[in-house]
N, C-alpha and C positions, 0 to 999 in steps of 0.2 A: 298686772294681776287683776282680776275678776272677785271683787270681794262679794261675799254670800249673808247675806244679811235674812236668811231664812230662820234663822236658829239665833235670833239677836235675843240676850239674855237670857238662852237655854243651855244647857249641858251636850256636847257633843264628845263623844268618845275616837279617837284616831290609832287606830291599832296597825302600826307597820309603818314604819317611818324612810321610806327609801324616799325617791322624788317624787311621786306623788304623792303619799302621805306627808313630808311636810311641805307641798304646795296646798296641802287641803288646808292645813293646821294656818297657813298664811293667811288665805283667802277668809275663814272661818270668823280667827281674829279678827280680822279687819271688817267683816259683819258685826261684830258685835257678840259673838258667842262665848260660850264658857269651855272651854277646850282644853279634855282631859287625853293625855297619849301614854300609849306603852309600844317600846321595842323593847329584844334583847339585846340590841346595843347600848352602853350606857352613852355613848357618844353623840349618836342618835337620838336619844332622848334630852341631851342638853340643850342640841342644835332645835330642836322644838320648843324647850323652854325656854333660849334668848327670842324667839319668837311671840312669846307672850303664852305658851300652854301652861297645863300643870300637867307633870308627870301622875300617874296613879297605875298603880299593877291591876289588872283587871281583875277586880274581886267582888262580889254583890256588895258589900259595905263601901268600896271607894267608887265604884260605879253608878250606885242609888239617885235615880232621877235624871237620868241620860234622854233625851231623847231623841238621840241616834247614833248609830256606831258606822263610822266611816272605814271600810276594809281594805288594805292592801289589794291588787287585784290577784297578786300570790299566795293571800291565804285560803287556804280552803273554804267553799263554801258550802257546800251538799255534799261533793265525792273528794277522796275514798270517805272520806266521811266528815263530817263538819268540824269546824278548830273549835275548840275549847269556848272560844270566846264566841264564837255564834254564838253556839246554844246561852252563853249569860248573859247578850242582849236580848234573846227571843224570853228567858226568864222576866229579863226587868220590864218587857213592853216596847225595845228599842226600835225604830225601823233600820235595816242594814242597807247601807248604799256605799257608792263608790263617786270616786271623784267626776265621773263624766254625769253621773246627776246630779251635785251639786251643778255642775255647768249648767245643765237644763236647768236646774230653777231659777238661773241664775237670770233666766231669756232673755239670752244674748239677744241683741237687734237686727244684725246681721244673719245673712244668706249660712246657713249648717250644712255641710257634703260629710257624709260617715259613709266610710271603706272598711268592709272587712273581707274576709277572704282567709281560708288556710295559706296560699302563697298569693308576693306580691303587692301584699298592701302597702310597703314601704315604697316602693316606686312608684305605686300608684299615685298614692296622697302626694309625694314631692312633683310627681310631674302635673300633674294639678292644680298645684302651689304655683311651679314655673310660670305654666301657662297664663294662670289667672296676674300672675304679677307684672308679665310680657306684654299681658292686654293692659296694662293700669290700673286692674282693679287689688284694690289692696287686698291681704291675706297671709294668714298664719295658721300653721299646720302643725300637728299635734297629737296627743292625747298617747298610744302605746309608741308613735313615735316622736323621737326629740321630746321639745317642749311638754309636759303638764298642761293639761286643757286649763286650770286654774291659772296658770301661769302666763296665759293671753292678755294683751292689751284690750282695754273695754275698745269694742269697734263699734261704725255708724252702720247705717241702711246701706249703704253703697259698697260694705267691705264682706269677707266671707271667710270663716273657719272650715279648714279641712281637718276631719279627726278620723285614725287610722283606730280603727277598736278590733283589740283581741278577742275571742269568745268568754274572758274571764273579766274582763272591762263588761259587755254587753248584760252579762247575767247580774252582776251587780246595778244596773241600769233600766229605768221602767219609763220616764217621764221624755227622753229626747224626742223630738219633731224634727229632725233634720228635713232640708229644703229639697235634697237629691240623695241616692245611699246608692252604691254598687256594692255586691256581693260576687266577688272573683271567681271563684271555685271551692271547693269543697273536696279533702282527703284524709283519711283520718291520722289525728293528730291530738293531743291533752285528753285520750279516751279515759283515762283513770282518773281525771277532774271534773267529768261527766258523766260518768255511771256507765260510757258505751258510744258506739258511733252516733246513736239516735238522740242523746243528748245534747251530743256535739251538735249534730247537725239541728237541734232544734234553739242551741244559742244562737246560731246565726240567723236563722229564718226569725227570730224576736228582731233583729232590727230593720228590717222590712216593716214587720208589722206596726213596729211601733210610729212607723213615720206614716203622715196622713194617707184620705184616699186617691187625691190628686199630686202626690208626689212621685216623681222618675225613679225609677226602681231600675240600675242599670246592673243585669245579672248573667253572668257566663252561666252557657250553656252545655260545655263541651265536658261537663262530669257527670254522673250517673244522679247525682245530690241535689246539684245545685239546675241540673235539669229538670228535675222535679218540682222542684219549690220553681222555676221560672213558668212552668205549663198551670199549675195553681195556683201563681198571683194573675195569669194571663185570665182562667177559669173566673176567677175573683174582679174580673173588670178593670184590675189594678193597671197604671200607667207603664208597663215592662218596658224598655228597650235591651232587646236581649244580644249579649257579643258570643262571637263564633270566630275560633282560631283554626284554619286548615278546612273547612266548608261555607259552602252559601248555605243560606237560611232566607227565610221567607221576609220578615220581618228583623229590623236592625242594624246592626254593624258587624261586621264580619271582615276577615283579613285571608287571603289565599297566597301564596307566593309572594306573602313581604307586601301586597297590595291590599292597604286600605279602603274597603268600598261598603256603599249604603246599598242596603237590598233592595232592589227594586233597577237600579242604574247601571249605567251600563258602564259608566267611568268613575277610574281608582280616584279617590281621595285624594292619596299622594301613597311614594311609596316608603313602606316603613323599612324598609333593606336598605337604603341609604342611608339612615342614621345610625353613626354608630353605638348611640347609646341607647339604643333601643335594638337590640339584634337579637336574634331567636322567640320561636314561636311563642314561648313563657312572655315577651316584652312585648309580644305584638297585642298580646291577650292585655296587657295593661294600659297600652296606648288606646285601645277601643275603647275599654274602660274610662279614663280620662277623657278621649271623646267625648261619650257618652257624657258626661258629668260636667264637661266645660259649658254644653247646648245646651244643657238643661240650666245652666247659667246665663244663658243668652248670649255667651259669646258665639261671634262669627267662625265661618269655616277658616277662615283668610287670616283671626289672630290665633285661633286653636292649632291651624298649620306652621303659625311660626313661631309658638312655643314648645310642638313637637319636633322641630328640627335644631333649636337652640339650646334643648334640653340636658344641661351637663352631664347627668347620670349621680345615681349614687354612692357615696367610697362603698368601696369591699363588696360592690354587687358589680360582675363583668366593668369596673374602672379600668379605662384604657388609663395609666399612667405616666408613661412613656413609651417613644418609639427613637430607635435609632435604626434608618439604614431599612433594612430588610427583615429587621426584628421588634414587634409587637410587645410590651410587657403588659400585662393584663394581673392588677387585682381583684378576685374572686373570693376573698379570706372569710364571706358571709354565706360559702357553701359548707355547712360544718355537718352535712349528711352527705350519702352515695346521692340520693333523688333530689337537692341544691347544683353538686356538680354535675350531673349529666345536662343542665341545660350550656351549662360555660363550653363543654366538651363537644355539644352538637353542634353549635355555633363556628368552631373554630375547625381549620385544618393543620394539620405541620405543626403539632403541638409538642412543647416539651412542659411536662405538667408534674410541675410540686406540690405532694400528696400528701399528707400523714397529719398524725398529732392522737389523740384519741378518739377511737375509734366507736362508730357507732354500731348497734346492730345490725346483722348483716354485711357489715362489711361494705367495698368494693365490687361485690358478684353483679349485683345490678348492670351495674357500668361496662360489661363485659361487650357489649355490641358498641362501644366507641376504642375497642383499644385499637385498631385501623388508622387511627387521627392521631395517633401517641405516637412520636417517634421515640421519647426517650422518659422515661418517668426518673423524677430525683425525689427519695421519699425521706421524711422526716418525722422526728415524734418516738411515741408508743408504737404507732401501730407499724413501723416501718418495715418488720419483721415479717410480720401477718401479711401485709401488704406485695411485700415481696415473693413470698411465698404464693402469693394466687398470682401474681403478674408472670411467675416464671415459665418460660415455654410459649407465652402469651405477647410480651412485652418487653423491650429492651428495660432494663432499670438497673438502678443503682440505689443503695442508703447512703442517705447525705449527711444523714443525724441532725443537722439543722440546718434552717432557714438560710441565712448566710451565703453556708458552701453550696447548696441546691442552688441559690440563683445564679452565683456564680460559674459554677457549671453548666447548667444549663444555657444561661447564656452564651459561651466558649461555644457549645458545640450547634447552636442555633446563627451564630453569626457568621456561621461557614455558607450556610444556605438559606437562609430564611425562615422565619416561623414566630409562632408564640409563644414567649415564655409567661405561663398562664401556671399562676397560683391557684387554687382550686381544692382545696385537701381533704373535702369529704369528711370532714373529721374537726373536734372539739379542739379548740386550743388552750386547753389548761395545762397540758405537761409543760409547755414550753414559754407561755404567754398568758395575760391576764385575762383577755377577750381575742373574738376574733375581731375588732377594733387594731387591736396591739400588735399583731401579729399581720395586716394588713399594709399597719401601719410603717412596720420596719421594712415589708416586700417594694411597698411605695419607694420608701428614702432610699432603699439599696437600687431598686431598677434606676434612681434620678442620679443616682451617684454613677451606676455604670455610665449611663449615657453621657453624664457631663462628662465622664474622664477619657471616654473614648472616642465622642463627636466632635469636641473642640468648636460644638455652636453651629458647625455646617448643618448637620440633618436630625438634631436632636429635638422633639416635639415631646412637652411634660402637658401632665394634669392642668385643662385650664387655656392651653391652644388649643387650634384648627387640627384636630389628628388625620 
């Protein structure tokens, strides 16, 4: 824990108690603060007060003399329009922050890397992590994913935080210095938490800004958005290393055909097509990335290389799980839109692909230039119906109604010939499941069950071996 000794003997207010909010409430205490909280859970609200807070409803009388209000990064802060409780800290004088500025006041000692990005920051920051732990240098990664940035071990000079920030983390955030920052791409996404796309896109260009003038600004170029803001920090003098998936570029890191190379050179890196945890144009874009951000660490090409080829990957994003034989299991359960699974789908051939759960807007249509790669769809959920309905004419398929019989079947009729059985559903798991976590998490245990019951140890490779 990272305790914040900023607010020692003042009133902080903690409004939203998930795991950031009572990482803040920890951290706060252990400064020294007066640490007043409200959720709507009363459960929440206890687990704060064994903590050392005092619950208070947020009202101008129990709130009088606060001076600051720590916000969920889920509660409204400007759009569709401000929670309640803004506006009664901006009444009482409050400053409104979030848990990753407490981190910055906290000034950490260590080396700061922030990722954000509309896709990919989650592989980003872990392969990063990897890397940097592969070369020996200590490191803990965090903030929208895993860990609570509060939640960090106090680290030395020699060690380094990676923090993955949402655009609702960043807005809440004025004070970070991080040492390196990549910005992945840009699409829109939380438009009605930002007034518009132009808000969005101006949460992300703050954390650029915010980091000095001589810090690596490492920024994909290959979106309309985040190509703009990369040609106006270059304008600005700022230190760019700009990444490029599927063309050369002038300046940078760039990846053509699974080949890794520096512009300018005339030889590949290494190639990113051999890894398999790193497969499709979407992973090659985040390997560049992490390139990019390892160097600007001062690690070598030679341990950055061999942290991108020993890099496990992460559950429920393209996780090779098991293999038996001539068949592939592939968990994807963290593609819970049609534009998540089209990267699992372009990646793979001889697919039999388990689809469904609740359905997003749009649908499946998207997807419609990969049904060539589908031999056989097994759909489940809500949407299995709908689903079926546009597949037909299209796409062999069947409804499975659940997770279970889908892999089960599919497997049967993949182990005739070969291929993928590749979860992938494009779709939310609450009809069936509590996250796409849980629902990942059963496609896992059932593919390791097929294969122990049907390899008998000769040719069965789980989560964790040489795949």
């Amino acid at each position: 824990m990272i305790p914040i000794t900023t607010y020692q003997d003042k009133g902080v207010a903690v409004f939203g108690l998930g795991r950031t909010g009572l990482s803040a409430v920890r951290a706060l205490v252990a400064g020294g603060a007066d640490v007043l909280v409200w959720d709507d859970d009363p459960n929440r609200r206890l687990a704060a007060k064994e903590l050392g807070a005092r619950a208070a409803e947020p009202l101008a009388e129990a709130w009088d003399g606060i001076a600051a209000l720590v916000l969920s990064p889920g509660v409204p802060l400007t759009h569709p329009q401000p929670h309640p409780v803004v506006a009664l800290a901006d009444r009482l004088g409050a400053e409104i922050l979030g848990d990753v500025e407490l981190f910055a006041r906290g000034k950490p000692a260590c080396k700061v890397a922030a990722i954000t990005g509309t896709n990919g920051k989650s592989t980003t920051t872990s392969l990063l992590h990897h890397i940097l732990i592969e070369a020996g240098v200590r490191s803990q990664a965090g903030a929208n994913l895993g860990h609570p940035v509060l939640d960090f071990d106090v680290l030395d000079q020699s060690a380094a935080y990676i923090l993955e920030l949402s655009s609702y983390q960043i807005d809440l955030t004025s004070g970070l210095r991080p040492d390196a920052v990549a910005l992945l791409n840009i699409s829109p996404d939380h438009l009605d938490r930002h007034g518009g796309m132009d808000g969005y896109v101006a949460a992300k260009r703050r954390l650029l800004e915010m980091a000095g003038p001589d810090v690596p600004l490492i920024i994909g170029g290959d979106d309309e958005y985040s190509s703009r803001i990369c040609q106006d920090m270059y304008a600005k003098g700022r230190k760019v290393v700009e990444i490029a998936v599927g063309r050369a570029i002038a300046e940078g890191i760039f990846v053509q055909d699974g080949l890794l190379q520096r512009a300018g050179y005339e030889d590949a890196i290494t190639d990113l097509s051999n890894i398999d945890t790193l497969q499709g144009p979407h992973n090659w874009q985040n390997a560049a990335a992490a390139f990019g951000l390892a160097e600007a660490f001062g690690l070598s090409e030679t341990q950055i290389l061999h942290g991108l080829r020993s890099y496990p990957g992460l559950p429920h994003r393209m996780e090779i799980v098991a293999r038996v034989d001539n068949v592939l299991f592939v968990n994807d359960s963290k593609a819970t839109n049609a534009e998540a699974a089209a990267h699992a789908l372009a990646v793979y051939d001889d697919i039999f692909w388990i689809a469904g759960g609740i359905a997003k807007q749009g649908g499946i249509h998207s997807l419609a230039p990969y049904n060539g790669k589908i031999r056989h769809a097994y759909l489940i959920g809500e949407a299995a119906s709908s689903f079926a309905e546009f597949l037909n004419g299209r796409v062999k398929h069947e409804i499975s109604g659940r997770l279970v019989t889908a892999i089960q079947a599919a497997y049967k009729a993949a182990s005739n010939s070969g291929g993928v059985v590749l979860l992938s559903p494009a779709c939310a798991s609450f009809d069936q499941f509590t996250s796409f976590e849980a629902r990942g998490d059963q496609f896992r245990a059932l593919a390791q069950e097929i294969a122990g019951n049907d390899s008998n140890g000769s040719s069965l490779r789980v989560a964790g071996s040489a795949l």
